[in-house]
Biopython code that builds the backbone (N, CA, C, O; Angstrom):
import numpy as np
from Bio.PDB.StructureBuilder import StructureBuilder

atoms = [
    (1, "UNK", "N", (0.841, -1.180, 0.000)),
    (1, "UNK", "CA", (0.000, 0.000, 0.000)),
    (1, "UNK", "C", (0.887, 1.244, 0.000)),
    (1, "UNK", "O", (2.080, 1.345, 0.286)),
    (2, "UNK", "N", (0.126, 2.036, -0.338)),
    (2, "UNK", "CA", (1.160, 3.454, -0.651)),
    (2, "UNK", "C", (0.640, 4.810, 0.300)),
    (2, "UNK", "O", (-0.546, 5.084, 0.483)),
    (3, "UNK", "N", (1.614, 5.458, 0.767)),
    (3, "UNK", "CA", (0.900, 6.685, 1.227)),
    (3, "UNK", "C", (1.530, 8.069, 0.783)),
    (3, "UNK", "O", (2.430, 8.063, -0.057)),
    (4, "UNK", "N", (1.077, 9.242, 1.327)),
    (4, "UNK", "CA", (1.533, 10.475, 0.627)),
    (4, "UNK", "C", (2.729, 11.170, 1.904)),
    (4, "UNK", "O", (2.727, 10.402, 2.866)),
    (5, "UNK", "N", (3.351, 11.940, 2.051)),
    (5, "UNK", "CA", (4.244, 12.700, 2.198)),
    (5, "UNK", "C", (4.804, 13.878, 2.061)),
    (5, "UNK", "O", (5.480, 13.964, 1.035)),
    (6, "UNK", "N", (4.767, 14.995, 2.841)),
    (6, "UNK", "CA", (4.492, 16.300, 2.112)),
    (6, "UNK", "C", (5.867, 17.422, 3.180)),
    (6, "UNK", "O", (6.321, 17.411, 4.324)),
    (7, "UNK", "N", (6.054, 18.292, 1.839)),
    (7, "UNK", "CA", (6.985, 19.298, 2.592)),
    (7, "UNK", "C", (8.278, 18.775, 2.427)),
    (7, "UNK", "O", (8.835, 17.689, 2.582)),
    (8, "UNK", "N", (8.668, 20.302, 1.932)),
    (8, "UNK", "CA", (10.605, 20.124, 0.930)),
    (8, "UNK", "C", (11.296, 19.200, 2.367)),
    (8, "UNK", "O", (11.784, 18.071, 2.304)),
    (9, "UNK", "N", (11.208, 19.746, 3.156)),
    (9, "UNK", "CA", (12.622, 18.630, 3.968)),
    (9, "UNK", "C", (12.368, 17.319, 3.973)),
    (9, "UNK", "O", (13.294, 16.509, 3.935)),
    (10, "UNK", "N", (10.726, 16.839, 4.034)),
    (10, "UNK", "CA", (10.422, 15.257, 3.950)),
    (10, "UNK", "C", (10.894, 15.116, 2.889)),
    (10, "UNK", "O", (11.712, 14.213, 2.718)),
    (11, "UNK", "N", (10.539, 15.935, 1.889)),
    (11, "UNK", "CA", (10.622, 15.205, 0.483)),
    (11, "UNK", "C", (12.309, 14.743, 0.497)),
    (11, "UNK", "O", (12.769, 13.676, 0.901)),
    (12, "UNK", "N", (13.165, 16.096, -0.172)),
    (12, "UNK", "CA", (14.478, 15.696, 0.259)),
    (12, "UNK", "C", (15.187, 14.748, 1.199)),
    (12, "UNK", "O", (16.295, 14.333, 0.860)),
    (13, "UNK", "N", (14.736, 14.420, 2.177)),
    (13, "UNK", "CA", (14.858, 12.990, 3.185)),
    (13, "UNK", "C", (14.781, 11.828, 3.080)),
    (13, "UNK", "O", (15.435, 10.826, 3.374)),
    (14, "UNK", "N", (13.595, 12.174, 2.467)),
    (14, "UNK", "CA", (12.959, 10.597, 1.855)),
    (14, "UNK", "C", (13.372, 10.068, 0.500)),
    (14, "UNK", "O", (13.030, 8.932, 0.173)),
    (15, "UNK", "N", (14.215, 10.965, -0.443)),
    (15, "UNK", "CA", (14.808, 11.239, -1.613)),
    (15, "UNK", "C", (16.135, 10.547, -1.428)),
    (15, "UNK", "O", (16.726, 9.849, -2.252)),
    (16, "UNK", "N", (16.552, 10.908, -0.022)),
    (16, "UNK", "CA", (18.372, 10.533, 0.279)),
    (16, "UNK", "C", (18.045, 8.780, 0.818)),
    (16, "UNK", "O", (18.609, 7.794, 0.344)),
    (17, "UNK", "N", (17.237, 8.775, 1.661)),
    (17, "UNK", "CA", (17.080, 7.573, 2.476)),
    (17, "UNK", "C", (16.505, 6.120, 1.182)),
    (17, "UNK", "O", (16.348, 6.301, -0.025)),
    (18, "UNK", "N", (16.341, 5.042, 1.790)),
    (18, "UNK", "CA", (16.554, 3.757, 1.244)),
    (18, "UNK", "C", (14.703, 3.256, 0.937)),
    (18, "UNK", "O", (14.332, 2.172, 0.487)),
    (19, "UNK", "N", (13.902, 4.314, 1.307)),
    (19, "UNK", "CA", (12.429, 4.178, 1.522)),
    (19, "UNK", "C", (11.969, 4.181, -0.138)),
    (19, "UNK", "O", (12.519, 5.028, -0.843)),
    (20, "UNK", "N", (10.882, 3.169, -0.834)),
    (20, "UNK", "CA", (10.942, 3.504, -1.943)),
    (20, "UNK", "C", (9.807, 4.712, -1.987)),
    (20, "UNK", "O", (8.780, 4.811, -1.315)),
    (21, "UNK", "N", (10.467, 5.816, -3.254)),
    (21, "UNK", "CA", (10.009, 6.779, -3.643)),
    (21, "UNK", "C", (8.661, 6.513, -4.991)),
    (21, "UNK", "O", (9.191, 6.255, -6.072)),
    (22, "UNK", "N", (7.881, 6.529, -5.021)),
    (22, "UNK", "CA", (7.530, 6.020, -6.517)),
    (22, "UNK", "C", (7.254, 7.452, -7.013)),
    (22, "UNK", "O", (8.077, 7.868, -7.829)),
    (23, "UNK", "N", (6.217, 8.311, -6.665)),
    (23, "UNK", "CA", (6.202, 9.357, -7.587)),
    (23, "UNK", "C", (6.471, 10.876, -6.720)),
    (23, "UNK", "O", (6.388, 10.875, -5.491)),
    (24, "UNK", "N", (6.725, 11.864, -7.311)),
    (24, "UNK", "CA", (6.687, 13.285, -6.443)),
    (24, "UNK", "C", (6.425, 14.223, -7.672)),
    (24, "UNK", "O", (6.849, 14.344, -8.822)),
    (25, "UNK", "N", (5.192, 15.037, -6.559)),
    (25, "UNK", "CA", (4.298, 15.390, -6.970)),
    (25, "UNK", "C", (4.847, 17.306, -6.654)),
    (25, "UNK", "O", (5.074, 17.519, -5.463)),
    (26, "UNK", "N", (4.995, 18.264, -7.380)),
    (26, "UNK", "CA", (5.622, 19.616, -7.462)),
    (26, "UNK", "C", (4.201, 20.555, -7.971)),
    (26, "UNK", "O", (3.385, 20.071, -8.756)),
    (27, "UNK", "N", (4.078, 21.722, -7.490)),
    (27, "UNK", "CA", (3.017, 22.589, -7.781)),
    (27, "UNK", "C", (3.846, 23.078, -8.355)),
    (27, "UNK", "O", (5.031, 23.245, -8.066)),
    (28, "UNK", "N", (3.023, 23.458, -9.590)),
    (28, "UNK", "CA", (2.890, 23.985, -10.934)),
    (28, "UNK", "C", (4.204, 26.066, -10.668)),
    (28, "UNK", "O", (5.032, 26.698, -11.325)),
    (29, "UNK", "N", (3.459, 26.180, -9.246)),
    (29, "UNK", "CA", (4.265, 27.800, -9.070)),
    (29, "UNK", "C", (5.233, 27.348, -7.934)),
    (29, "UNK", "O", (6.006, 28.281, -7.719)),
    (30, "UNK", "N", (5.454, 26.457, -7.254)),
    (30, "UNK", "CA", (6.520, 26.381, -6.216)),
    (30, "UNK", "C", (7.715, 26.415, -6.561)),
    (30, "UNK", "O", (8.185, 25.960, -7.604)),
    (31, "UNK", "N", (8.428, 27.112, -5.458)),
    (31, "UNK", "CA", (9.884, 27.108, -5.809)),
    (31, "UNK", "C", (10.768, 25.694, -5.382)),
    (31, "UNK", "O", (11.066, 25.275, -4.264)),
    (32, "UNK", "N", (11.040, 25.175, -6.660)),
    (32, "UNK", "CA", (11.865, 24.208, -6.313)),
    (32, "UNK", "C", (13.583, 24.247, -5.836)),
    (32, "UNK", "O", (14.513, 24.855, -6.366)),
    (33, "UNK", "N", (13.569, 23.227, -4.469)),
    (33, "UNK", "CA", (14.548, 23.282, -3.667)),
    (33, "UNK", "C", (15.788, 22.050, -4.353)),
    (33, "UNK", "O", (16.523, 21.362, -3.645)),
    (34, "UNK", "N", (15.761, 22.033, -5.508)),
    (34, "UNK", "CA", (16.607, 20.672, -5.676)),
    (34, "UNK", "C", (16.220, 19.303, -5.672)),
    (34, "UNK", "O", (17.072, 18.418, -5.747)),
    (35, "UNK", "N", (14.850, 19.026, -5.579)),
    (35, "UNK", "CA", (13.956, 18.270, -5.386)),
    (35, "UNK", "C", (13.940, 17.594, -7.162)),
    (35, "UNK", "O", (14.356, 16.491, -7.517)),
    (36, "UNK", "N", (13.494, 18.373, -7.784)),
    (36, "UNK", "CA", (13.493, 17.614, -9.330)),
    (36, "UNK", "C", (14.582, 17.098, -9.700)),
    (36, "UNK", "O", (14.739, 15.978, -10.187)),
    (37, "UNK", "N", (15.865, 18.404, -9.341)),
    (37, "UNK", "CA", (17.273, 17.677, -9.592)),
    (37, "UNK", "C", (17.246, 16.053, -9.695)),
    (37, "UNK", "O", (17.259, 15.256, -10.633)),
    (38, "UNK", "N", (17.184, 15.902, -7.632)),
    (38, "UNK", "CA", (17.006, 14.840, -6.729)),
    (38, "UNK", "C", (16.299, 13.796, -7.627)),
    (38, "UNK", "O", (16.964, 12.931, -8.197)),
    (39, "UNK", "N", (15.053, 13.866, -7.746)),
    (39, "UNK", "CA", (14.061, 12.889, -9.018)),
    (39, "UNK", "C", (14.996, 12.600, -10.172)),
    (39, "UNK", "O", (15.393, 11.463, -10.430)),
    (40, "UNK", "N", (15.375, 13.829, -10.945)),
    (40, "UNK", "CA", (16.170, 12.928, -12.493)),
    (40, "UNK", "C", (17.418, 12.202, -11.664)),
    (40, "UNK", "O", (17.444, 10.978, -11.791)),
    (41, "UNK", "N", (18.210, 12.652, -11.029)),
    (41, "UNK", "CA", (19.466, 11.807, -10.668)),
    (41, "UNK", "C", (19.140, 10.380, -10.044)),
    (41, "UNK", "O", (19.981, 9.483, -10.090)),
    (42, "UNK", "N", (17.700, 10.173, -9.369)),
    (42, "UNK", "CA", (17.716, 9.115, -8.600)),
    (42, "UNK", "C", (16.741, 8.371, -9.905)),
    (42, "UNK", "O", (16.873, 7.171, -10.145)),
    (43, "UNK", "N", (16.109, 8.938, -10.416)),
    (43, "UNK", "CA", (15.628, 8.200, -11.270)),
    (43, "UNK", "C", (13.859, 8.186, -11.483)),
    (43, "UNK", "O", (13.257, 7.586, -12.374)),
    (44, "UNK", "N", (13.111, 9.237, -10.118)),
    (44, "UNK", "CA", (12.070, 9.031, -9.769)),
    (44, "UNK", "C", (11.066, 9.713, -10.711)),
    (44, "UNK", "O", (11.224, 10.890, -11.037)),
    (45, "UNK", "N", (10.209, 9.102, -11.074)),
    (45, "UNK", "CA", (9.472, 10.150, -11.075)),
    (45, "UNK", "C", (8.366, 10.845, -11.308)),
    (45, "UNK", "O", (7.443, 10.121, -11.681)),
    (46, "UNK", "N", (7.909, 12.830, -11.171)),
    (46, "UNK", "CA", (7.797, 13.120, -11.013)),
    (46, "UNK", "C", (6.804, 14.239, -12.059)),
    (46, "UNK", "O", (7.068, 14.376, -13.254)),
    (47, "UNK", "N", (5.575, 15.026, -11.326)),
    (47, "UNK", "CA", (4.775, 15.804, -11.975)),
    (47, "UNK", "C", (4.651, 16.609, -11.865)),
    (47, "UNK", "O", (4.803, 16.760, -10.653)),
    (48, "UNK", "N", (4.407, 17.615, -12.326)),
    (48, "UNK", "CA", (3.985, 19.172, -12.015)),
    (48, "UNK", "C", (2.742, 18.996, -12.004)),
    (48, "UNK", "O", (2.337, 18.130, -12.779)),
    (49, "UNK", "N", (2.025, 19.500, -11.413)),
    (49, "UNK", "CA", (0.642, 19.852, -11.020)),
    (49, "UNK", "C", (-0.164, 20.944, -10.715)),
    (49, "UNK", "O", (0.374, 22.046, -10.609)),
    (50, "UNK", "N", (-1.412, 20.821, -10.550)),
    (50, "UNK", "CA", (-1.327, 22.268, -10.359)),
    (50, "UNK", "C", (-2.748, 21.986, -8.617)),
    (50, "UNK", "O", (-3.421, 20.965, -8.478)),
    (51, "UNK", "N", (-2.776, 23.259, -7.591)),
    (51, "UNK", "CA", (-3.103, 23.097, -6.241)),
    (51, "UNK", "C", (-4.207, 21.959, -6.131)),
    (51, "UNK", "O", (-3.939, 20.983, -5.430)),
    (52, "UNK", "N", (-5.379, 22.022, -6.753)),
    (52, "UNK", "CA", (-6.031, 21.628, -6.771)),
    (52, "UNK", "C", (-5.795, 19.849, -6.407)),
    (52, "UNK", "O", (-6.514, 19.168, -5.676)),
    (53, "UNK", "N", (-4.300, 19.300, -7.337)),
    (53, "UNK", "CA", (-4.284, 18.072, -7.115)),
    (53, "UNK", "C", (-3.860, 17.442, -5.667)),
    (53, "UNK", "O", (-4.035, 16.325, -5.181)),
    (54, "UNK", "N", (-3.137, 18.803, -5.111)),
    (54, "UNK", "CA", (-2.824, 18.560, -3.345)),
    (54, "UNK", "C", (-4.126, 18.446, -2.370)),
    (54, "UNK", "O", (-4.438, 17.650, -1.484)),
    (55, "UNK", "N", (-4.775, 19.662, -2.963)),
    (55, "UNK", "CA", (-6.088, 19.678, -2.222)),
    (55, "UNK", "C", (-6.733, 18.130, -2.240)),
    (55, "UNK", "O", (-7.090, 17.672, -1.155)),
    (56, "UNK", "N", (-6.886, 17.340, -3.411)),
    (56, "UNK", "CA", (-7.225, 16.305, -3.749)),
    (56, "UNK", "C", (-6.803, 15.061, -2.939)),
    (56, "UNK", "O", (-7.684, 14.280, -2.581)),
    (57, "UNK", "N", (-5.472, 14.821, -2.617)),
    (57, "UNK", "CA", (-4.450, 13.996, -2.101)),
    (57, "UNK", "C", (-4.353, 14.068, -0.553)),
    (57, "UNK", "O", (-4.423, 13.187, 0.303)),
    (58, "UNK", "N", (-4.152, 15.526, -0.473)),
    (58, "UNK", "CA", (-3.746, 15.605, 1.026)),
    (58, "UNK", "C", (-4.915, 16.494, 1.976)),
    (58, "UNK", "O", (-4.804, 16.756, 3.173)),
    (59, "UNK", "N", (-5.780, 16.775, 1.285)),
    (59, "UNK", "CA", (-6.373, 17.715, 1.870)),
    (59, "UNK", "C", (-5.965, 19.708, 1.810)),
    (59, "UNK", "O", (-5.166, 20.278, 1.067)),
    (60, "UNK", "N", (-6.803, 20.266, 2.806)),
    (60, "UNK", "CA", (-6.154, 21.709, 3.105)),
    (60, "UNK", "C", (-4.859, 21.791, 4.107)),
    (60, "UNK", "O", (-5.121, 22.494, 5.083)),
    (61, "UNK", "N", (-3.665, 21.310, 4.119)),
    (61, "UNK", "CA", (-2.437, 21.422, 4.667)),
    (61, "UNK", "C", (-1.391, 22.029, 4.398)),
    (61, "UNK", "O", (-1.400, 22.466, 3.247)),
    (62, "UNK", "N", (-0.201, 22.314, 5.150)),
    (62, "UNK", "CA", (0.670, 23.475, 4.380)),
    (62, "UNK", "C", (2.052, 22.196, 3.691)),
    (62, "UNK", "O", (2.967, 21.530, 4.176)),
    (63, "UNK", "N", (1.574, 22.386, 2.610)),
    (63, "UNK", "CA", (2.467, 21.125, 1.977)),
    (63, "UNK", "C", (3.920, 21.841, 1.657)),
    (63, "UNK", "O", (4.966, 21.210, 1.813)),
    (64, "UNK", "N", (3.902, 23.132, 1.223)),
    (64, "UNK", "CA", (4.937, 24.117, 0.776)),
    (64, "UNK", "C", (5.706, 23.737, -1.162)),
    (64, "UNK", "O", (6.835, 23.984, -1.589)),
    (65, "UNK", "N", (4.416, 23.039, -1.929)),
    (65, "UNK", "CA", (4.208, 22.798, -3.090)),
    (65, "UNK", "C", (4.708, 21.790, -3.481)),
    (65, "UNK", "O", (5.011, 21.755, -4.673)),
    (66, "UNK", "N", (5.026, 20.395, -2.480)),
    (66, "UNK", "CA", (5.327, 19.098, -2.854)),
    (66, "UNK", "C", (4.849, 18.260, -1.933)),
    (66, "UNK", "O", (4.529, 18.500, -0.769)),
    (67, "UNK", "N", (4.816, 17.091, -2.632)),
    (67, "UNK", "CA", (4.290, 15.810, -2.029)),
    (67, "UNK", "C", (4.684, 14.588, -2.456)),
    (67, "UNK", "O", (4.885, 14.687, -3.666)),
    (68, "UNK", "N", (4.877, 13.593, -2.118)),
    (68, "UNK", "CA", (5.099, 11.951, -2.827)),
    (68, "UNK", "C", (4.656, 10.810, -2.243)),
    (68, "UNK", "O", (4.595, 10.434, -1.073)),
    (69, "UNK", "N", (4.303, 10.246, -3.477)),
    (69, "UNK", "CA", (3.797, 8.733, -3.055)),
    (69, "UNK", "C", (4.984, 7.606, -2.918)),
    (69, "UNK", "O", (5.641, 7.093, -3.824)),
    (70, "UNK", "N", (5.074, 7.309, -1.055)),
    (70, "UNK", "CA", (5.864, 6.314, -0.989)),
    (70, "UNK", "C", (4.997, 5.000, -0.258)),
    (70, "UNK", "O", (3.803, 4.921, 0.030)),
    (71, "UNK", "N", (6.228, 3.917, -0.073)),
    (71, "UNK", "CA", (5.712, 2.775, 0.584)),
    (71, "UNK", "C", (5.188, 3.233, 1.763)),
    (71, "UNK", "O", (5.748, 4.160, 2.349)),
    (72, "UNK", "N", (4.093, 2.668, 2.245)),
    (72, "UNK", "CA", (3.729, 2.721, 3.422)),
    (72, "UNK", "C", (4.576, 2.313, 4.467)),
    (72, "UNK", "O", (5.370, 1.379, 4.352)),
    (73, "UNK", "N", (4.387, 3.167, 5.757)),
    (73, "UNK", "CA", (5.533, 2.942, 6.938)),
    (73, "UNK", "C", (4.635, 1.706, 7.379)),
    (73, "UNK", "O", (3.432, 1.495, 7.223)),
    (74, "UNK", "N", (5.610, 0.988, 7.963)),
    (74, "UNK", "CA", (4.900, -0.437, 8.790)),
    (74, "UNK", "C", (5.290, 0.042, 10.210)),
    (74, "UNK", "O", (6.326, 0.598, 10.575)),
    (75, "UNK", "N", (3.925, -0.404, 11.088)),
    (75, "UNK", "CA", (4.029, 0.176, 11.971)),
    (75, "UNK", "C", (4.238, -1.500, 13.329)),
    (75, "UNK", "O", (3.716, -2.546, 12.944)),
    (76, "UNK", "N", (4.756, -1.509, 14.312)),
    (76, "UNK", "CA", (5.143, -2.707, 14.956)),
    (76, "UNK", "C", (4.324, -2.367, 16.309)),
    (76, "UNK", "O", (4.291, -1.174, 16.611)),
    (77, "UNK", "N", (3.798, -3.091, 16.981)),
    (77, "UNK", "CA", (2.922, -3.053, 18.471)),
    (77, "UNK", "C", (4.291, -3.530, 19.760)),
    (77, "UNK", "O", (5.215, -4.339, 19.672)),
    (78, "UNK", "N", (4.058, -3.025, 20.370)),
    (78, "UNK", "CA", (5.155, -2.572, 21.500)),
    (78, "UNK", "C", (5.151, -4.302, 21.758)),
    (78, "UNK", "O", (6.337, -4.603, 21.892)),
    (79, "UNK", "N", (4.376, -5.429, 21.869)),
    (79, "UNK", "CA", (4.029, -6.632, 22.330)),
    (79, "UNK", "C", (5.337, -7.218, 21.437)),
    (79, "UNK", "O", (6.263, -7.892, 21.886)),
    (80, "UNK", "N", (5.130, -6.725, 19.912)),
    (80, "UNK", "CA", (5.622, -7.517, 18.883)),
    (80, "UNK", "C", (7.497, -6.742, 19.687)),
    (80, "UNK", "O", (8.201, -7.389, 20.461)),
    (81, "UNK", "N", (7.679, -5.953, 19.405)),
    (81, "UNK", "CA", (8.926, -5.595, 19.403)),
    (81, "UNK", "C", (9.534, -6.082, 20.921)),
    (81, "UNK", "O", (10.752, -6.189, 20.777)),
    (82, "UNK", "N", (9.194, -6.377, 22.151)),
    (82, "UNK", "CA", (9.185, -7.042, 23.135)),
    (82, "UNK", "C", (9.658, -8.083, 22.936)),
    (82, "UNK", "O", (10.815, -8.399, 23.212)),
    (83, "UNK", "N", (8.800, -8.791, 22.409)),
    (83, "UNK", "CA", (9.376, -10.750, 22.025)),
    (83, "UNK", "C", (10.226, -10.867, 21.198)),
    (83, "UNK", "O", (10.935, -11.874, 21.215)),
    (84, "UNK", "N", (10.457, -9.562, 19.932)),
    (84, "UNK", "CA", (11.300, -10.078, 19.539)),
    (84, "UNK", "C", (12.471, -9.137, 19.254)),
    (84, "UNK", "O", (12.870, -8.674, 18.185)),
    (85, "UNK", "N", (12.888, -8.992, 20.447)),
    (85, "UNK", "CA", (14.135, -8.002, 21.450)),
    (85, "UNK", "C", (14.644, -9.170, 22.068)),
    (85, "UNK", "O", (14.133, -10.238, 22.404)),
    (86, "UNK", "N", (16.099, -8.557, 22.147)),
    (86, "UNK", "CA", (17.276, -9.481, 22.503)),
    (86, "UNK", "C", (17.444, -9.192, 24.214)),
    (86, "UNK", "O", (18.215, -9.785, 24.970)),
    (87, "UNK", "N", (16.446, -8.064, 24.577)),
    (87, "UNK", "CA", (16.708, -7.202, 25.782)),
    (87, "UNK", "C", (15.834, -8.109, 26.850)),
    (87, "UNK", "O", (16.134, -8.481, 27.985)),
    (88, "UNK", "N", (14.920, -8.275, 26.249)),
    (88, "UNK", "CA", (13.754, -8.382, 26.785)),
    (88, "UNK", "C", (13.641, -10.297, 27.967)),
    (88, "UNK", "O", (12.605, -10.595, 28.563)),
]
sb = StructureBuilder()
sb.init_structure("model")
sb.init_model(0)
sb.init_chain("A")
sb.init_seg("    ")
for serial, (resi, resn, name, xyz) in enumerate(atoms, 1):
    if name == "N":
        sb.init_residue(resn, " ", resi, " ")
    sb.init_atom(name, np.array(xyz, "f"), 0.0, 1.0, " ", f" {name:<3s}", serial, name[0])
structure = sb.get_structure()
């Protein structure tokens, strides 16, 4: 399953890190931070859009004119990580 991700420092973060990226999503007037660079060099990619498609995706939030669809975070229950801890 996939989820969204929003705002230049996530984006850039999530750009450097090992998480897969599949698409990133740039408003049509935002100033881009190196972010598209980031997309052609890594290979990802990426759309211009225009507000409406954020509004669509993420709702009314302050995205700061990017967003991307990555893997979903998996999330672990304190029970699970317990049993299978070396501490524990």
């Amino acid at each position: 399953m996939k989820q969204y991700i929003y705002g230049k420092n996530t984006i850039l973060e999530a750009l450097k890190g090992d998480k897969s990226v599949y698409t990133v999503y740039v408003q049509n007037n935002a100033k881009d931070n190196g972010i598209i660079e980031q997309c052609k060099r890594k290979k990802i990619p990426f759309k211009i859009v225009d507000k409406s498609e954020f509004i669509k995706k993420l709702g009314n939030v302050s995205h700061q004119g990017v967003m991307a669809e990555i893997e979903e975070y998996r999330y672990s229950s304190i029970l699970f990580l317990m049993v299978n801890s070396h501490y524990y």
